[in-house]
N, C-alpha and C positions, 0 to 999 in steps of 0.2 A: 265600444260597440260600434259597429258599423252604419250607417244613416244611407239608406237610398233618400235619393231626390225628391222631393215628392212635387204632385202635382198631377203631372199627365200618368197615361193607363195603356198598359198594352195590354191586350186578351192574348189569350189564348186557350183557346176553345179544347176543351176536352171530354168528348163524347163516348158514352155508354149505351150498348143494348139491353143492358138488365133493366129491372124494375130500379129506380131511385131510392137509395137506403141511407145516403148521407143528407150532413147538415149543412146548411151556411155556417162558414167559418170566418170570420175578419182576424188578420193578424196585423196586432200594432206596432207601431216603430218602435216599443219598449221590449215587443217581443208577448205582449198578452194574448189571449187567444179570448175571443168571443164566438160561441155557439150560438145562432140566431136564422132567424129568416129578416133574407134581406129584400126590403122593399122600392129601395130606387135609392140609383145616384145621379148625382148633377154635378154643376160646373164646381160646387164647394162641398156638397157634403155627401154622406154614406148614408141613408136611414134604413133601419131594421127593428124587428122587433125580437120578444123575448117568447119562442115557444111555449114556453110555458105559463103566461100571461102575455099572449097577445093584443090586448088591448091596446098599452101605451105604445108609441113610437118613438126612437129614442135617435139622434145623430151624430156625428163622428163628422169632425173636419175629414178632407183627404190627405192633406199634413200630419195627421195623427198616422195614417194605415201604410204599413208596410203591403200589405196583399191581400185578395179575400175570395175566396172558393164558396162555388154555392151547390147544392146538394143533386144538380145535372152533371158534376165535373168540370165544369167551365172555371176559370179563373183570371184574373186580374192582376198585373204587379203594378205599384202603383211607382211612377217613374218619369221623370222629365223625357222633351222628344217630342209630344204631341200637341198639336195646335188645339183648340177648344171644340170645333167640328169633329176632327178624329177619335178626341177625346170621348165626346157624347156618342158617338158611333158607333164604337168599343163597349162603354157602358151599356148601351141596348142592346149590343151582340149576347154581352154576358149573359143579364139578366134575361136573354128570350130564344136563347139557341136551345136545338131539342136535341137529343142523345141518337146517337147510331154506332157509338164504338163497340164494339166486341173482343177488345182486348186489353190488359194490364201494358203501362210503358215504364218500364225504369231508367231512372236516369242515373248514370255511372260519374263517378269521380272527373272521367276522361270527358266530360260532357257528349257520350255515348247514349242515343236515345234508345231503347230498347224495346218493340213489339213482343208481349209475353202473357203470358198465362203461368200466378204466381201459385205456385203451389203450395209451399211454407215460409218462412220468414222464421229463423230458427234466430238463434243467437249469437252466433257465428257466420254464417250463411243463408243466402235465402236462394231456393229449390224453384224453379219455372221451367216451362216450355215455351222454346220459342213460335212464335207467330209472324204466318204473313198476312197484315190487314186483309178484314176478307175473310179469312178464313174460318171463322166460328170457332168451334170447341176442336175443330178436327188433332188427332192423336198428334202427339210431334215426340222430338227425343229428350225428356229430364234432364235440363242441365243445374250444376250451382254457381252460384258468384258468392265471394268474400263480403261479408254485409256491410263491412269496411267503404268496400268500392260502390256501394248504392248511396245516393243522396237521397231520392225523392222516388216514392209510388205512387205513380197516380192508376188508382185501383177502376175498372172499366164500371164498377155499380156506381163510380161518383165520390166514392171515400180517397183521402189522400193520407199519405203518410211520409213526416219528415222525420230521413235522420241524421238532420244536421241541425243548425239552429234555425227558426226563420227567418233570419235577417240573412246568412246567410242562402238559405232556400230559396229566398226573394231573387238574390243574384243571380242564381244555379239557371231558375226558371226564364229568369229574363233572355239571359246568353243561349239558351235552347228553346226560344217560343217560335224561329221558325221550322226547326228540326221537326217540335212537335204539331205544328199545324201540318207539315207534307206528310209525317205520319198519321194525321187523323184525318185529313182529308179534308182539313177545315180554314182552309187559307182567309179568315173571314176580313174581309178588308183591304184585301190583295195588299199584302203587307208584304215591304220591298226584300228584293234575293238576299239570301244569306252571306255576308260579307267575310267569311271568314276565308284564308286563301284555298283551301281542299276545295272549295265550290264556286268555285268562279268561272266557268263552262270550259268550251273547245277552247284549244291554245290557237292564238291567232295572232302572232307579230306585227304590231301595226307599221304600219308605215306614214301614218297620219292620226291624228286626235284632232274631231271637229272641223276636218276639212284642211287642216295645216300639216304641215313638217314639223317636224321636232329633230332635234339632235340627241344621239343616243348618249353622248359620252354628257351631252348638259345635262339631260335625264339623271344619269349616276351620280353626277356631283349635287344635285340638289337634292337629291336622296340621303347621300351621306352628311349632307350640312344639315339635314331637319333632324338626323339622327343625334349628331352631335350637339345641336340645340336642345333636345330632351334633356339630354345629361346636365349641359348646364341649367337647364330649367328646374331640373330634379334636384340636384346639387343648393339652387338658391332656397326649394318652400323647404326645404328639409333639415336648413338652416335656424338655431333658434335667433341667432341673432339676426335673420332678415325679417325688419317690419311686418307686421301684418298685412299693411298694405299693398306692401312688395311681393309679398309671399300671392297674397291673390291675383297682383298683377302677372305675377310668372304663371300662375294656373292656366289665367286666360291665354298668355301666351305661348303654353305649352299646348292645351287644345287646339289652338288655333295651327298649328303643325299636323293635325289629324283630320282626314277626310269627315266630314260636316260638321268640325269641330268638334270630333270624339264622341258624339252621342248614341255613333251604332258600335263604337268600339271597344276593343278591349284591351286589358293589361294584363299577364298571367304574374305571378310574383311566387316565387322558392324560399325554402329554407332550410340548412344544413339539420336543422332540429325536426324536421318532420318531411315524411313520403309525399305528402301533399301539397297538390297547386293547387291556388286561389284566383281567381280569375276575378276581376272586378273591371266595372266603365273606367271609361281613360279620367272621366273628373271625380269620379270616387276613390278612384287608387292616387289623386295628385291631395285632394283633399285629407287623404289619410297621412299622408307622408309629412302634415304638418303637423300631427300629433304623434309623430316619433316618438320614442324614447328615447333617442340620442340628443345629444347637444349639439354634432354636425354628423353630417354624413357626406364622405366623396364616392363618387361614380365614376368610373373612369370607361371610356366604349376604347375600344380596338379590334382589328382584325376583321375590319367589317369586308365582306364578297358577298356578290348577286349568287345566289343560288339556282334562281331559277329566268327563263324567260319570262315575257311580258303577256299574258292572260286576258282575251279581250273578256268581259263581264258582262251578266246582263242587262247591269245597269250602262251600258255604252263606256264606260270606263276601261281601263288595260292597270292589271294588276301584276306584281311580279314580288317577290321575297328576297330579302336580304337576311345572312345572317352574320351576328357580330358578339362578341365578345364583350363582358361588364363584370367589372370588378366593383365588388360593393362594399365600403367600409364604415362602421358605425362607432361613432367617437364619445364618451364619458369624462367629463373632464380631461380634456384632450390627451386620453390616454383609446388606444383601438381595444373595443370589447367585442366587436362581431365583422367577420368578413370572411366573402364567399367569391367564389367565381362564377358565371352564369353564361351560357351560350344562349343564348336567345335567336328566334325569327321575327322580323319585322315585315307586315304585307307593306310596298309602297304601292300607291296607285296613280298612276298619270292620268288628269284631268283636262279635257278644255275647257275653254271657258270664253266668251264673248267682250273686250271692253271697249269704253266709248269712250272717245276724243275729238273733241268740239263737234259733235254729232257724227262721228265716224265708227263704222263697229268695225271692229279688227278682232280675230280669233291668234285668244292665245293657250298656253297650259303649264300647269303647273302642278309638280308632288307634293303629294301630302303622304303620311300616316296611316295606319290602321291597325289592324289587331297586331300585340307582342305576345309570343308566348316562349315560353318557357322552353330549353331544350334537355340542358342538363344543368346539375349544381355538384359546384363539390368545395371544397378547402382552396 
């Protein structure tokens, strides 16, 4: 089973114009589900109570919680990332933001957010209208989606419905909280731009990062060394015979290849056995890779090319995509039981950055990482 981080908390505000019909929910890292009203969090715990004897008040580490929705729509994932100010921030946003949505949002497989008005939820498919925020009840045209392709409703009275698992739900939510704040209008925290490559504003060629020259052909080769760094990094935790200690030594020095050290990133992951991608943080996808079921596993990268120009951002960064080629092979008593091919995208991002020698600042920059996702898979 999967384990987000725990600790810090992202909101993300999910507001209603109906009357309030749902519950506080707490979902825990085991995957339990708790009906409650919830009454305050802090720097360590969740406390709530039980509707139906509200008297006692009962509390929850945030190490225990996966998530927790409370009966306005709003929700929490509970997740490394945030400093302890942000943290308490967030929490009071949850706990005190008021409703103004007037629509259903699905969220698709594709991590597609979707404005809607859900008609049915059948068994097969589920029946909606689409919606421009805004717009109230106004008529629109009935469409379906495969219910397959829907993870998560978050329904505009405040009720949610997961159909995937929570632990997985927890991810889904996280990799889409700021899709879904610009759809609800609830950017609460001015919570930084979306990093994924589709969104990275006007194309703008730089010609400078922080004031300096860069070389473009140094740009590409240290792009394609951080690339190849991953594989071997991946190659080492996925190793049973590399130490434990070694194994988290590579994590760190696998994140450490990824812009802020992988905490706003992501990793998408295939498999010849199922239509679905999984998308998971760069230290939760490295974390999992040492609980393989292989005895080793090699990655081999090739065939890497820039795909696209360089993207200024709006975080002052310049983004740009590589894509590359990985062969994935998983060993059983050193006999091969599973291997796939995979085209993958890679965002790099060239950064400046300021450093000091003997009290001198000099601006310099350098590539890192960011989201991987998935292109194709096959044999």
């Amino acid at each position: 089973m999967r384990k987000l981080l725990p600790g810090c908390v992202f909101l993300l505000t999910v507001l209603s114009g109906r009357p309030t019909l749902a519950q506080d929910v707490l979902y825990q890292i085991d995957e339990r589900k708790i009906n409650c009203k919830i009454t305050d969090i802090n720097a360590k715990t969740v406390k709530y109570s039980n509707p139906a004897n509200p008297g006692p008040t009962y509390a929850l580490d945030r190490s225990a919680l996966l998530m927790a929705f409370n009966g306005n729509g709003n929700y929490l994932v509970f997740s490394g990332g945030d400093d302890n100010a942000d943290r308490s921030s967030r929490s009071a946003d949850f706990l005190n933001a008021t409703l103004k949505r007037d629509f259903d949002i699905l969220i698709t497989l594709d991590n597609e957010v979707i404005a809607a008005l859900v008609e049915r939820v059948g068994d097969s498919d589920i029946a909606y209208q689409k919606r421009e925020p805004g717009a109230g009840n106004a008529g629109g045209t009935s469409l379906t989606v495969d219910k397959a392709n829907v993870l998560v409703i978050l329904y505009r009275d405040g009720r949610h419905e997961l159909l995937i698992s929570p632990t997985d739900a927890a991810t889904v939510l996280q990799t889409v909280r700021t899709k879904v704040q610009q759809l609800s209008g609830t950017e609460t925290g001015n919570p930084p731009a979306d990093t994924t490559a589709t969104t990275r504003g006007e194309a703008e060629k730089p010609a400078s990062v922080g004031g300096i020259n860069f070389d473009l052909a140094e740009y590409r080769n240290k792009a394609l060394q951080k690339i190849d760094e991953l594989g071997g990094y991946i190659n080492s935790v996925s190793n049973k015979k590399t130490a434990f200690g070694e194994a988290n030594k590579a994590i760190e020095l696998a994140c450490e290849l990824f812009l802020d050290k992988g905490q706003k990133s992501y990793v998408e992951v295939s498999s010849l056995y199922r239509t679905r991608k999984d998308k998971y943080p760069v230290r939760t996808y490295l974390n999992r890779l040492k609980l393989t079921k292989y005895d080793k596993v090699e990655v081999t990268v090739a065939n890497i090319e820039f795909v696209s120009d360089l993207k200024k951002g709006t975080d002052g960064n310049y983004y740009g995509v590589v894509t590359f080629e990985q062969r994935f092979t998983g060993y059983v008593e050193g006999k091969p039981v599973y291997s796939d091919f995979v085209r993958k995208n890679v965002t790099v991002v060239l950064k400046g950055y300021t450093s000091y020698n003997e009290g001198q600042a000099k601006e310099q920059w350098d590539v890192f990482l960011a989201d991987v996702e998935v292109i194709e898979t096959r044999a």
